[in-house]
py3Dmol code that shows the C-alpha trace and the ligand (Angstrom):
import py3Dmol

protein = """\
ATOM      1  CA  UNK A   1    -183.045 -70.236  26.593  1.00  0.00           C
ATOM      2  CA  UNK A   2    -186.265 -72.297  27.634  1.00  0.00           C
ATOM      3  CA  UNK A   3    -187.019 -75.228  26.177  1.00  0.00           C
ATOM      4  CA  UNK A   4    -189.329 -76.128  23.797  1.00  0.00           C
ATOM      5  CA  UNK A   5    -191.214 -79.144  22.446  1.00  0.00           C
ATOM      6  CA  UNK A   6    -189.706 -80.667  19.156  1.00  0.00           C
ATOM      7  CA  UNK A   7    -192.214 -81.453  16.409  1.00  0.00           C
ATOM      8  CA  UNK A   8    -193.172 -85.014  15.695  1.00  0.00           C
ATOM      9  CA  UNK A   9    -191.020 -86.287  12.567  1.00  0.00           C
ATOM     10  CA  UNK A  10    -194.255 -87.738  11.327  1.00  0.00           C
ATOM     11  CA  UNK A  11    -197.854 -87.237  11.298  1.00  0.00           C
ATOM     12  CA  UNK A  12    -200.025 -88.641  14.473  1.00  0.00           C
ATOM     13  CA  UNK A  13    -201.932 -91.203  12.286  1.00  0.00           C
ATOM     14  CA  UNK A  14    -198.710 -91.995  10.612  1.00  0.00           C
ATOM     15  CA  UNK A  15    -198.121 -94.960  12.687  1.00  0.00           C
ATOM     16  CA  UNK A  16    -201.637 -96.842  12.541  1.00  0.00           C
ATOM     17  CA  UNK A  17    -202.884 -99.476  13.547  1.00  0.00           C
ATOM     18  CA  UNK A  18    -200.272 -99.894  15.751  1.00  0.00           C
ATOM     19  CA  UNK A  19    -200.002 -96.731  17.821  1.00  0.00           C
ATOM     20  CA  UNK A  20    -203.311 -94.572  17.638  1.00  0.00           C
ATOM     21  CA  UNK A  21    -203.336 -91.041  16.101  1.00  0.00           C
ATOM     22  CA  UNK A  22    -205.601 -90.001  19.026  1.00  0.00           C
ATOM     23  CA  UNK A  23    -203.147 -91.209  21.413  1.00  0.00           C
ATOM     24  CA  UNK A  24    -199.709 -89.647  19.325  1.00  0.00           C
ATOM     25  CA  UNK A  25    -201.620 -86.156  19.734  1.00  0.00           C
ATOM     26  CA  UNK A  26    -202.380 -86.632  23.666  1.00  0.00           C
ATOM     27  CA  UNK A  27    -198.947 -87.980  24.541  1.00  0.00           C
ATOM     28  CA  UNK A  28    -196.910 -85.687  21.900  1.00  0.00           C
ATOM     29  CA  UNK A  29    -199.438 -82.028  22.438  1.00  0.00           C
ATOM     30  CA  UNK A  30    -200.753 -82.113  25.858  1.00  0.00           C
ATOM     31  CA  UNK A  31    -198.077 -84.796  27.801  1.00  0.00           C
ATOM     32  CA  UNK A  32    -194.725 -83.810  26.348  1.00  0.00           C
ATOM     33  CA  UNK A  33    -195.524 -80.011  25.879  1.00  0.00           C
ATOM     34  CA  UNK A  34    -196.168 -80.754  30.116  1.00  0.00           C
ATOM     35  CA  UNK A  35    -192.855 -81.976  30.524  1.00  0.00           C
ATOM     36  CA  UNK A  36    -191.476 -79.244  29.085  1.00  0.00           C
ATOM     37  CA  UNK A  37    -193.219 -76.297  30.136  1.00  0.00           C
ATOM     38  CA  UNK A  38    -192.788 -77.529  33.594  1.00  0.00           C
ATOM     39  CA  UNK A  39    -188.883 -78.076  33.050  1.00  0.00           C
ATOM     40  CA  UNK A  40    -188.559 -74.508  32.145  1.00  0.00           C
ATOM     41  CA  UNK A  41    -190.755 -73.618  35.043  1.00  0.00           C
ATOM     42  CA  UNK A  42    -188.630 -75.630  37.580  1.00  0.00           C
ATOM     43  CA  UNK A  43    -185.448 -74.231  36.277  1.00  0.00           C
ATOM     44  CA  UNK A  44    -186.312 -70.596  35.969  1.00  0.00           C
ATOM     45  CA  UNK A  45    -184.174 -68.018  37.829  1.00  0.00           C
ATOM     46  CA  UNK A  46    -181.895 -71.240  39.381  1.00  0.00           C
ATOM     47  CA  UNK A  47    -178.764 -71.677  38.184  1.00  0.00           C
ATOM     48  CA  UNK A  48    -179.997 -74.890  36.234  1.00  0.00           C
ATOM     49  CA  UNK A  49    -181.369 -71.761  33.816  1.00  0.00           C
ATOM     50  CA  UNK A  50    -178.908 -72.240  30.660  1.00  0.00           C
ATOM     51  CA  UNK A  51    -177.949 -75.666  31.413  1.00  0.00           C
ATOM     52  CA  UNK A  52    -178.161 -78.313  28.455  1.00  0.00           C
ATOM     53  CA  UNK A  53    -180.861 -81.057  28.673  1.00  0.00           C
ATOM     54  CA  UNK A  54    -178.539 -83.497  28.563  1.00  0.00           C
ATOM     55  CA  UNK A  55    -176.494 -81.795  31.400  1.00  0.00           C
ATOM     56  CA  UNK A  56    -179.645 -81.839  33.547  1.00  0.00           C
ATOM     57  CA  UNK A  57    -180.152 -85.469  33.300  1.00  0.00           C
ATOM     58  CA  UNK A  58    -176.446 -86.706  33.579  1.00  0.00           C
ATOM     59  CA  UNK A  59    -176.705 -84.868  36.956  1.00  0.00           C
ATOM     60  CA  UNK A  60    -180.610 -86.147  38.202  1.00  0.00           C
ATOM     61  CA  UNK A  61    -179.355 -87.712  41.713  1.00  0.00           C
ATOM     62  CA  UNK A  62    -178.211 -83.591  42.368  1.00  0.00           C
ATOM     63  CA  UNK A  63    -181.201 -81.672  40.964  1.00  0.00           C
ATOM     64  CA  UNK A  64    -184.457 -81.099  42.583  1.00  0.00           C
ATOM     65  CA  UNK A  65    -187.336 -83.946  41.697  1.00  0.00           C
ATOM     66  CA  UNK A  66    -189.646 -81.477  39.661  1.00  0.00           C
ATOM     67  CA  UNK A  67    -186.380 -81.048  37.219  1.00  0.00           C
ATOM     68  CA  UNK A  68    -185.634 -84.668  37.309  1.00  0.00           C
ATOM     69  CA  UNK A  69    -188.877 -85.792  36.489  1.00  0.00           C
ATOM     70  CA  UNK A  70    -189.846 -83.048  33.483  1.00  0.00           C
ATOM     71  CA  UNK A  71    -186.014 -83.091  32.435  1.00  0.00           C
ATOM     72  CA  UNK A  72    -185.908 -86.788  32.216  1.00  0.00           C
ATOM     73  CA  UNK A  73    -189.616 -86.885  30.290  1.00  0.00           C
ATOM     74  CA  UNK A  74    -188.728 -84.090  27.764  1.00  0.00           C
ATOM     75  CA  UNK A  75    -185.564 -86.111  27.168  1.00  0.00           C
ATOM     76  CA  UNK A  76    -187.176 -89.894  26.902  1.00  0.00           C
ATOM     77  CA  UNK A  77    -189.908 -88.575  24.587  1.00  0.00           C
ATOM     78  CA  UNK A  78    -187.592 -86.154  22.010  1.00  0.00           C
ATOM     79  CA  UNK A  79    -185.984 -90.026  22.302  1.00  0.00           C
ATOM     80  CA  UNK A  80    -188.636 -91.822  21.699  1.00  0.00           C
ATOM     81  CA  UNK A  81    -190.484 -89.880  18.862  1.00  0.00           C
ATOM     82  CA  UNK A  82    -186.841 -90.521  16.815  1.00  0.00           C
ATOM     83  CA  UNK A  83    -186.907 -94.249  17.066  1.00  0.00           C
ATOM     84  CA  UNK A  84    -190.315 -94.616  16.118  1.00  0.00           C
ATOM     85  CA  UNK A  85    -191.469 -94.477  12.138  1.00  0.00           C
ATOM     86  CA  UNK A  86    -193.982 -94.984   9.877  1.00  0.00           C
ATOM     87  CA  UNK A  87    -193.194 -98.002   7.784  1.00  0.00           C
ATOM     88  CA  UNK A  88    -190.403 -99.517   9.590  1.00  0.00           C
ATOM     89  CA  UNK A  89    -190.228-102.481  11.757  1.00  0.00           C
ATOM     90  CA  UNK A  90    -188.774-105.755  10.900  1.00  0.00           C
ATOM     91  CA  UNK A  91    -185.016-107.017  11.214  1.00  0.00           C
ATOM     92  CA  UNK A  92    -182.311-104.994  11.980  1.00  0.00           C
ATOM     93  CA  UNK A  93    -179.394-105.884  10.136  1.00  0.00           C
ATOM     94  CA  UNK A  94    -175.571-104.886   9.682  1.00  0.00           C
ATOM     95  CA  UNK A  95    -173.232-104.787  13.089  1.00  0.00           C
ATOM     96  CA  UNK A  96    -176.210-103.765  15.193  1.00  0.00           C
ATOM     97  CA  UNK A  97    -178.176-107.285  14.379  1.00  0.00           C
ATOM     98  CA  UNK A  98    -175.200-109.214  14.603  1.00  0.00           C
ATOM     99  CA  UNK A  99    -174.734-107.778  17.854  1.00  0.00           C
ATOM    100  CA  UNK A 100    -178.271-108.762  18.990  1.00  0.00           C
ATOM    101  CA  UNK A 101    -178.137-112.005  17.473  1.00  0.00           C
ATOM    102  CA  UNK A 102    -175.086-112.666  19.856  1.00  0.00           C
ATOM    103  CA  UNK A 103    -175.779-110.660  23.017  1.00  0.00           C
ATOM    104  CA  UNK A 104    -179.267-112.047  23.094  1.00  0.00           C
ATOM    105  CA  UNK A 105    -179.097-115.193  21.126  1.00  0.00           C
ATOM    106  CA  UNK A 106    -181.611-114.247  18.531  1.00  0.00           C
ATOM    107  CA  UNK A 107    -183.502-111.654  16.979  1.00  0.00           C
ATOM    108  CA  UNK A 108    -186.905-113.288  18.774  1.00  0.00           C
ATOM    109  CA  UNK A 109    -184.984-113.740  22.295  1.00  0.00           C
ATOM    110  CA  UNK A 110    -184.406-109.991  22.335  1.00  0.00           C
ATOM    111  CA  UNK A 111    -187.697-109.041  21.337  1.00  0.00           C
ATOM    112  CA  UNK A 112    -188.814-111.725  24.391  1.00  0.00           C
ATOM    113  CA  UNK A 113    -186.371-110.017  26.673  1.00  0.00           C
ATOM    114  CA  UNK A 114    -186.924-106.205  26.146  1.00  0.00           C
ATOM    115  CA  UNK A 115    -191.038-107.249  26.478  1.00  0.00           C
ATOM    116  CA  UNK A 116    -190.697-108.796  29.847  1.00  0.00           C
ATOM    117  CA  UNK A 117    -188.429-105.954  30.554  1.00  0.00           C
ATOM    118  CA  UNK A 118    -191.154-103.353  30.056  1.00  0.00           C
ATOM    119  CA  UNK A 119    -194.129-105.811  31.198  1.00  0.00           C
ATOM    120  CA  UNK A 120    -192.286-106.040  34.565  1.00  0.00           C
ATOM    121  CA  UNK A 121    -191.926-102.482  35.100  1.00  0.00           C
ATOM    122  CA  UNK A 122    -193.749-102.221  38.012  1.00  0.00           C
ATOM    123  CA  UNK A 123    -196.373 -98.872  37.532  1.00  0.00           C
ATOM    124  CA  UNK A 124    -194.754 -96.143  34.972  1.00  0.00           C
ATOM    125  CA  UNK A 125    -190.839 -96.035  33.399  1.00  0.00           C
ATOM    126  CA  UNK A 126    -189.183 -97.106  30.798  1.00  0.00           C
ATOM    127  CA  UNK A 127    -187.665-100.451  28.684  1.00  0.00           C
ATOM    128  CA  UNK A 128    -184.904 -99.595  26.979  1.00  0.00           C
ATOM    129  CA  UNK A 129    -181.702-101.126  24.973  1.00  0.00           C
ATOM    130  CA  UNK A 130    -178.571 -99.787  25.943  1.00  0.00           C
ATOM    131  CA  UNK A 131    -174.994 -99.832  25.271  1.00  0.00           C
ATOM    132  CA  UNK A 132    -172.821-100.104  28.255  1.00  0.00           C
ATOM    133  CA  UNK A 133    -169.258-100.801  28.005  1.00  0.00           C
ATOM    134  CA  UNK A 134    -169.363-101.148  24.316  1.00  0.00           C
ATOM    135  CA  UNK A 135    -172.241-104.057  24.654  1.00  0.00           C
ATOM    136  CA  UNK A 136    -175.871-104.378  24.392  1.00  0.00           C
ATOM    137  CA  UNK A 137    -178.222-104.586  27.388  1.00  0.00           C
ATOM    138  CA  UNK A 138    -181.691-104.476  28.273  1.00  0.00           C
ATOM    139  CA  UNK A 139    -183.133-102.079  31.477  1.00  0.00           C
ATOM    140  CA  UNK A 140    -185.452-100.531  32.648  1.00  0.00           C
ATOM    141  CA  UNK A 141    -185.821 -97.411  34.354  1.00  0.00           C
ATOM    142  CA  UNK A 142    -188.914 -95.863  36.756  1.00  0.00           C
ATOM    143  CA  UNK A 143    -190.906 -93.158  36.194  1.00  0.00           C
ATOM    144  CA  UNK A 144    -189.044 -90.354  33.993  1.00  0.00           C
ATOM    145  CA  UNK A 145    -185.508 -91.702  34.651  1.00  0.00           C
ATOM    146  CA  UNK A 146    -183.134 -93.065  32.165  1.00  0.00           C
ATOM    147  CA  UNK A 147    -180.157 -94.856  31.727  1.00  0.00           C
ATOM    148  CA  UNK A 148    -178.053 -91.615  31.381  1.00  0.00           C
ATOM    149  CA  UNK A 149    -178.839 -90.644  34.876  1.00  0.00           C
ATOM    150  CA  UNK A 150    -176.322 -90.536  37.613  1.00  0.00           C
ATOM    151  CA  UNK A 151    -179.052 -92.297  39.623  1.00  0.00           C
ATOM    152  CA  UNK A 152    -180.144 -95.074  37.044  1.00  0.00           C
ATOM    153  CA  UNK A 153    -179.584 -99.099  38.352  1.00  0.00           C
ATOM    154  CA  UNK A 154    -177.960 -99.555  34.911  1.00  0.00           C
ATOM    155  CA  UNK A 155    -175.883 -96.811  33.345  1.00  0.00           C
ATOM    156  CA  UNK A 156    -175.411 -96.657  29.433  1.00  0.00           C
ATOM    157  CA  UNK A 157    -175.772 -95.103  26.348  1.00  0.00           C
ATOM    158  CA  UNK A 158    -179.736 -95.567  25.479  1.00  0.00           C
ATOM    159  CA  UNK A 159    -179.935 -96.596  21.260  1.00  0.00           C
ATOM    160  CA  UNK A 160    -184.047 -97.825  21.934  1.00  0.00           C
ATOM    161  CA  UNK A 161    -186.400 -97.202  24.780  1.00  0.00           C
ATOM    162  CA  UNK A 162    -190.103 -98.044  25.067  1.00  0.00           C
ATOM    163  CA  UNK A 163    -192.233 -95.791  26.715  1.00  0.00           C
ATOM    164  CA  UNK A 164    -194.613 -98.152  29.231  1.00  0.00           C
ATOM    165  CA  UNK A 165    -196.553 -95.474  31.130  1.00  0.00           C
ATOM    166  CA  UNK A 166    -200.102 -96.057  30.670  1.00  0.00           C
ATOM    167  CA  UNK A 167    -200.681 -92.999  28.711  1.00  0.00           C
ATOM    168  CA  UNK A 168    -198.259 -94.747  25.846  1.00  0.00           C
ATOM    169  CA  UNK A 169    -200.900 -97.182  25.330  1.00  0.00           C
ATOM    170  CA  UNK A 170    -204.390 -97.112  27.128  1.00  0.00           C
ATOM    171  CA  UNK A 171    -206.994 -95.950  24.558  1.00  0.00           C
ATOM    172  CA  UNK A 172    -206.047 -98.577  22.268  1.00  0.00           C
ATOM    173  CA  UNK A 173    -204.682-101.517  24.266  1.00  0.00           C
ATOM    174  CA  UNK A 174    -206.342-100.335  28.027  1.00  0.00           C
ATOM    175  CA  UNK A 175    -204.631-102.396  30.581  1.00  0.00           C
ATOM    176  CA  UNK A 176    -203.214-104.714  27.891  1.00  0.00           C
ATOM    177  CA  UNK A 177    -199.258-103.741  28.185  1.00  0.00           C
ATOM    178  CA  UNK A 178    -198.261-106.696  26.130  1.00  0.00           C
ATOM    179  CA  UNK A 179    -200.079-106.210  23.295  1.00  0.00           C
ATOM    180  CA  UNK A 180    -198.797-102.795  23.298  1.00  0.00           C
ATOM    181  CA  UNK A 181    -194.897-103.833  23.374  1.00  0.00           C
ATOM    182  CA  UNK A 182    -195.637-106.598  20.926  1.00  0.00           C
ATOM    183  CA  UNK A 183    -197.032-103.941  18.302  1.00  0.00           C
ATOM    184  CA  UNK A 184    -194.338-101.750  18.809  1.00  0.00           C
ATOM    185  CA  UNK A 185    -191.901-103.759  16.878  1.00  0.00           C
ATOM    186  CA  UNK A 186    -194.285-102.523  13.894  1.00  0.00           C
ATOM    187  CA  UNK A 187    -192.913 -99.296  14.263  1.00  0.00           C
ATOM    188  CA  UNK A 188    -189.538 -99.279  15.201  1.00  0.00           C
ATOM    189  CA  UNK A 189    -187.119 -97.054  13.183  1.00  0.00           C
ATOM    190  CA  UNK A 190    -184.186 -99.758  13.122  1.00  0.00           C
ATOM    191  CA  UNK A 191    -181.931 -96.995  10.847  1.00  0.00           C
ATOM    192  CA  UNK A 192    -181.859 -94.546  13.769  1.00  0.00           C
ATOM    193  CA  UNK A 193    -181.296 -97.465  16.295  1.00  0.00           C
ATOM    194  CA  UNK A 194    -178.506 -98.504  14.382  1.00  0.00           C
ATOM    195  CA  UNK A 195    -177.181 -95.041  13.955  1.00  0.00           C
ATOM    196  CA  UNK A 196    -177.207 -94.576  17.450  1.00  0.00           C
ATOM    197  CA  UNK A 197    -175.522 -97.828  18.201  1.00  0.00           C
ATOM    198  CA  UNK A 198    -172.629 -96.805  15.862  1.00  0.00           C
ATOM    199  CA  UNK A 199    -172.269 -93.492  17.370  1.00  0.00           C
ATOM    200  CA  UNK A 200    -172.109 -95.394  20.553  1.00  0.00           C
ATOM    201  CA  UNK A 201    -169.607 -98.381  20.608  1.00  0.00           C
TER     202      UNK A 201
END
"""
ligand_1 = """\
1
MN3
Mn -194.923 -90.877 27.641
"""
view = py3Dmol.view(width=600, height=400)
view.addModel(protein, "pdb")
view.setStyle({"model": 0}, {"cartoon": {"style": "trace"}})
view.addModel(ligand_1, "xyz")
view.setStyle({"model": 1}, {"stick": {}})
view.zoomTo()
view.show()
């Protein structure tokens, strides 16, 4: 079974101002759909044919770089489009903002941390909130990696990741990456985050 690119759970305008329509239809239509016609074209006739996505990307360091790289972006982006919302933002609460407020030291400090996090990502990858070990942490991966990967510097269970390749962000914000993670937090879908951080601890 090939795979095939998820629709968005939300129009492409749907988070304005802060993420552009024009840039939601480029990096959902024309870079996603890439990833994943390209996965199915790197996997075709191999006995990666069949495998599960996740499968693929648990075993990265053992599969060939053109699966890594389109497995790991159709992953990060069917991710990414879920954490995202129209509407959302602000404060997380219940067990997952307690658990920020005392892995990070406050709401603000994470915010600060996960920012430099992405900001520092040399070129294209990845910020992301994990849980490792049953606790929060902050990494950041390279290119199409992720935390899941046999390969990544920090293994864990991803519950937020922020995309920080230039086509995330550049009509609207150019080569301003900060702006870009600090208008983010306008559209992050804190119910899924915390969903995923139950389902993960
Ligand atoms: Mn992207």
């Amino acid at each position: 079974m090939a795979f095939t690119l998820p629709n968005l759970p939300y129009a492409f305008e749907a988070l304005e101002p802060h993420i552009d329509a024009l840039t939601m239809q480029i990096h959902h239509d024309k870079h996603h759909q890439a990833y994943v016609d390209n996965l199915n074209k790197a996997i075709a006739g191999t006995p990666n044919e069949g495998k599960s996505l996740e499968e693929l990307v648990k075993a990265a360091g053992t599969i060939s770089p053109a699966v890594r790289n389109n497995g790991g972006g159709h992953w990060n982006h069917s991710f990414f489009w879920e954490i995202l919302a129209p509407n959302a933002g602000g404060t997380p609460d219940g067990k997952l903002g307690e658990a920020i407020n005392s892995t990070f030291g406050s709401f603000d400090a994470f915010k600060e941390k996960l920012a430099t996090s992405g900001v520092g990502r040399f070129g294209s990858g990845w910020a992301w909130l994990i849980v490792k070990d049953g606790k929060l942490e902050i990494s950041s991966t390279p290119n199409q990696d992720n935390p899941l990967m046999d390969v990544a510097e920090v293994k864990g269970t991803p519950i937020l990741g922020v995309d920080v390749w230039e086509h995330a962000y550049y009509l609207k914000y150019q080569n301003k990456r900060a702006d870009y993670l600090k208008a983010i937090w306008n559209v992050i879908n804190w119910k899924k985050v915390a969903e995923l951080y139950a389902a993960a601890h």
